[in-house]
Structure formats: C-alpha cells, structure tokens
MIPARO-685315 format. One record per residue (C-alpha): x, y, z; residue in three letters; residue number from 0. Coordinates in Angstrom, 1 decimal. Layout:
// residues N
X,Y,Z,ALA,NUM
...
This chain:
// residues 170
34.4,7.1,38.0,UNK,0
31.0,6.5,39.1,UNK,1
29.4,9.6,37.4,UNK,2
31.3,8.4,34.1,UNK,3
29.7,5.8,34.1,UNK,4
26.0,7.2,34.5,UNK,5
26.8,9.7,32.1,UNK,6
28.0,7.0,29.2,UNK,7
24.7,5.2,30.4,UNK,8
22.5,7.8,29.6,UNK,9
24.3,9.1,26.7,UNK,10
23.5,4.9,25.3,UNK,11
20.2,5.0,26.1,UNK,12
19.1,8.6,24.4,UNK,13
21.1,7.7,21.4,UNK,14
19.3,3.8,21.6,UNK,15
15.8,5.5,21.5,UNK,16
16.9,7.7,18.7,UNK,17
18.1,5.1,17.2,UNK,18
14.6,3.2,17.2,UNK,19
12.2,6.6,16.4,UNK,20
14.4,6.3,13.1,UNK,21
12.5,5.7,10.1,UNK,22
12.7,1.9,9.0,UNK,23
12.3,2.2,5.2,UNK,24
12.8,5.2,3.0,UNK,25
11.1,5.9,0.3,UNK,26
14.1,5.3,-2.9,UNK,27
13.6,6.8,-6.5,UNK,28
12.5,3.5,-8.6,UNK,29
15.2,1.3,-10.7,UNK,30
12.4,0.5,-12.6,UNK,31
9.1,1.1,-14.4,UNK,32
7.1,3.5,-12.9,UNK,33
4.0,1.6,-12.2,UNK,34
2.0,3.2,-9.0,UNK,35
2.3,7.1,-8.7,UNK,36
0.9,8.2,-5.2,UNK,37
0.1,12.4,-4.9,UNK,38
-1.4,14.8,-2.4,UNK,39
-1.2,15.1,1.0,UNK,40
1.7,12.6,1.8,UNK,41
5.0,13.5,3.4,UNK,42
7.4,11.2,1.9,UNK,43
8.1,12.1,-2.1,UNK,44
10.6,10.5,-4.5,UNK,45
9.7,12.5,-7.6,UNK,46
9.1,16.0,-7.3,UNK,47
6.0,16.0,-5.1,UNK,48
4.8,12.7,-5.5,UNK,49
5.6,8.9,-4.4,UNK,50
6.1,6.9,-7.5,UNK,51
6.9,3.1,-7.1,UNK,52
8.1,0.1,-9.3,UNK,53
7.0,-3.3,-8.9,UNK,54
10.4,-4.3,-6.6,UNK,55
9.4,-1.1,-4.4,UNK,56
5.8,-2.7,-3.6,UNK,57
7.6,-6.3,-3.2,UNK,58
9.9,-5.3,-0.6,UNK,59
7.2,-4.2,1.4,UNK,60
5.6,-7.1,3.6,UNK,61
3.3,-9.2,1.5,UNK,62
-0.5,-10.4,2.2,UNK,63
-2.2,-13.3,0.5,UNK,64
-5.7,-13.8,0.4,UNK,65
-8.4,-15.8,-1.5,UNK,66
-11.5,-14.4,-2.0,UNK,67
-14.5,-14.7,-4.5,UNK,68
-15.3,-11.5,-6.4,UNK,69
-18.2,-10.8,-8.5,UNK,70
-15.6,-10.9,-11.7,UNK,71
-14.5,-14.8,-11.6,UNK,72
-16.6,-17.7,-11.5,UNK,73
-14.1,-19.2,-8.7,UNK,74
-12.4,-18.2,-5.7,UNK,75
-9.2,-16.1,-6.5,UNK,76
-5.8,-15.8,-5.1,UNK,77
-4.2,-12.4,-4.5,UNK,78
-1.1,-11.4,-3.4,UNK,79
0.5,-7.6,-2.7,UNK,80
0.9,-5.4,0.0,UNK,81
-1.6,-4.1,2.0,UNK,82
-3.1,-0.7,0.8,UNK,83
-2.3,0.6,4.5,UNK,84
1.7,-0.4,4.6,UNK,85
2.0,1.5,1.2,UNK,86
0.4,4.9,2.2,UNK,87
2.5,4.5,5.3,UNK,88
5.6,4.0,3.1,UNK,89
4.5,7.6,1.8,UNK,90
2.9,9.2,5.2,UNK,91
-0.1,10.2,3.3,UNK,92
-2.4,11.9,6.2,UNK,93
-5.6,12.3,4.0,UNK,94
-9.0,11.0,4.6,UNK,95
-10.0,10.1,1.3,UNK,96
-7.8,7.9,-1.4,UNK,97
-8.6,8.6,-5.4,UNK,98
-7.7,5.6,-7.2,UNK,99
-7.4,5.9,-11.1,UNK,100
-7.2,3.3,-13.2,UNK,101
-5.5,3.3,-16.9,UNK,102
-9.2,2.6,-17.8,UNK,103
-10.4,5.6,-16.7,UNK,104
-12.1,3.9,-14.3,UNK,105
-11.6,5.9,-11.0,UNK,106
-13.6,5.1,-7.6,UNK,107
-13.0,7.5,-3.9,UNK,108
-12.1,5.2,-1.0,UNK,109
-12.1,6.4,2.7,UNK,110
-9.0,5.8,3.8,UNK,111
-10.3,4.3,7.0,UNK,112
-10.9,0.9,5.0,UNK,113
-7.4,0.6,4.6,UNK,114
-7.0,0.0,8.7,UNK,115
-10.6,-1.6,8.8,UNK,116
-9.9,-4.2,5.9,UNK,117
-6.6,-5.8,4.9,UNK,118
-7.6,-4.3,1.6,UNK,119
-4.1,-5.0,-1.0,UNK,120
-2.6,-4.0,-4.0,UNK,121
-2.2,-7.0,-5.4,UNK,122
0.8,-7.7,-8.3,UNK,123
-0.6,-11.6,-8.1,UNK,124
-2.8,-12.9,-9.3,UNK,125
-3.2,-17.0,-8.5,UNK,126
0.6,-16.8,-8.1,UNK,127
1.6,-15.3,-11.5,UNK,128
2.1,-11.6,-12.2,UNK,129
-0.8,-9.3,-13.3,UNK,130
-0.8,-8.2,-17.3,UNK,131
-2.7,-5.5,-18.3,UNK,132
-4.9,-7.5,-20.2,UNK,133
-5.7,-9.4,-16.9,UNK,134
-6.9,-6.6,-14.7,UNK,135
-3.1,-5.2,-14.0,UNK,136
-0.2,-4.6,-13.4,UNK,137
-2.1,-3.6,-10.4,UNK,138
-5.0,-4.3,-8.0,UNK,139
-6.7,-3.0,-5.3,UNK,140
-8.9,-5.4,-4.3,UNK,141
-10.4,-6.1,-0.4,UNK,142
-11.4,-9.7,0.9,UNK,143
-14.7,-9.8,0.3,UNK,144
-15.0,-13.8,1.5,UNK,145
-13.3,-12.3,5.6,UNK,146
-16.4,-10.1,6.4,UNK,147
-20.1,-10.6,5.5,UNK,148
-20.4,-6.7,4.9,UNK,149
-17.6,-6.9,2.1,UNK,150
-20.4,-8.9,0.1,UNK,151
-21.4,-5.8,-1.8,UNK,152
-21.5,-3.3,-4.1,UNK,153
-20.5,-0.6,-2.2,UNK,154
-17.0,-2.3,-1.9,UNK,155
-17.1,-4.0,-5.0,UNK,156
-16.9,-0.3,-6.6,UNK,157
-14.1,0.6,-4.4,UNK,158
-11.5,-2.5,-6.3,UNK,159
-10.1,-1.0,-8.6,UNK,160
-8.1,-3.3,-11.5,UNK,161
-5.4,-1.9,-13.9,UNK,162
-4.9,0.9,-11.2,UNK,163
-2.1,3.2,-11.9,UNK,164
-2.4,6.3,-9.4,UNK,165
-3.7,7.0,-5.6,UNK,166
-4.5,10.8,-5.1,UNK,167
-4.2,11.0,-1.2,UNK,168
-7.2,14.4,-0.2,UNK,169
C-alpha cells in the first residue's frame, strides 16, 4: 500500500510541473481587424508564417501606463499598451533586431535588447482614449523618455514609431 502511494505521489508531481512548463497564452487567429502583423524569426504564428493581432489580442495582454514628454506635444502625455517585450514574447520571436514599419512609411531598426532595458509599449491610448490614425495610430511604440535621463534623445526618439503597423523580428 505504501509503494502506491509513492507512486500516485510522483505520478502528481511530474504531471504538476508539466502542468506549469505549459504555455499560459496562445497565440488565437484575430476576431478582428488585423492591426499589428509581426514576421521573421518568431515561433508562435497565427497566419501562415506570421503573428497578426487585433486590438482585443494586445488588450488582453497585461497593460502599462506611463506619462512621459516627447519631443511631438507641448505637454506631458499619457500612454497606455502593452509592453513591446510581453508582445514578442506572445510570438517567441528570438531575433536581435526589431523592424518597425509604419503605414507612413516611416520605418526605424530597434535592438531588441531595449525592449527588456526600457518598458518601451505599444500604446493603443493615448490620454485615455483610443489612437486614430490621424492621431499618430492605431498604434504606438513609444519608450518613457521622462524614466531615464539617457531616453532624452534622438537616438530613441527615432526608434518611436507612430501609426506602426508591422514588426519584422531579424
């Protein structure tokens, strides 16, 4: 009876610490608008072989808020979105260097090291209200500039990138 029960103890705690090394969140297709499209070297894909996400995707991730001033408002600005680092987690990208185009054209290379330096976000907020295109969306990457002296400048100003519609992962 003894060695029954060792055995069922075992058996509970190998299938308890498989149970944890699961993966938390997979990556779903989008209900919605396509509105971020990640590509390149990540290992989770929902379209073909690329991560694409809606707006309720990058809500349900966890959410950061910061206020910052940036060299494009006269004021300090409020920004709210998920960290650039939970999001190529979401994906597993394993690249050193993050692409980000915007529908501007506007397209700036980012190490990918800033996003576990900085809590660098991709905001969908801006002072609490959803980011139109006209206003620098639907998206955001944008780094606190105000938390460390040596985010005052243009070398990170460059890397924002407003009205950002794709991260290539190399």
């Amino acid at each position: 009876m003894q060695s029954i029960s060792l055995l069922s103890r075992w058996f509970i705690k190998i299938a308890a610490a498989s149970f944890i090394a699961m993966p938390v969140w997979a990556l779903q297709p989008p209900s919605g608008e396509v509105i971020l499209t990640i590509s390149g070297k990540i290992d989770d894909a929902n379209r073909e072989n690329t991560a694409v996400f809606d707006l309720d995707m990058l809500q349900k991730l966890p959410q950061q808020t910061f206020v910052t001033k940036t060299p494009w408002d006269k004021n300090p600005t409020k920004f709210t979105g998920p960290l650039l680092r939970d999001v190529l987690g979401a994906v597993k990208s394993s690249g050193k260097t993050l692409t980000a185009l915007a529908l501007n054209d506007y397209k700036t290379t980012i190490p990918a090291e800033d996003a576990a330096l900085f809590d660098v976000i991709i905001a969908h907020r801006i002072d609490d209200m959803p980011i139109s295109v006209r206003t620098k969306g639907p998206l955001f990457i944008i780094y606190p500039f105000d938390s460390k002296p040596e985010l005052k400048s243009s070398k990170y100003y460059g890397r924002s990138a407003w009205q950002l519609q794709s991260i290539k992962v190399d």
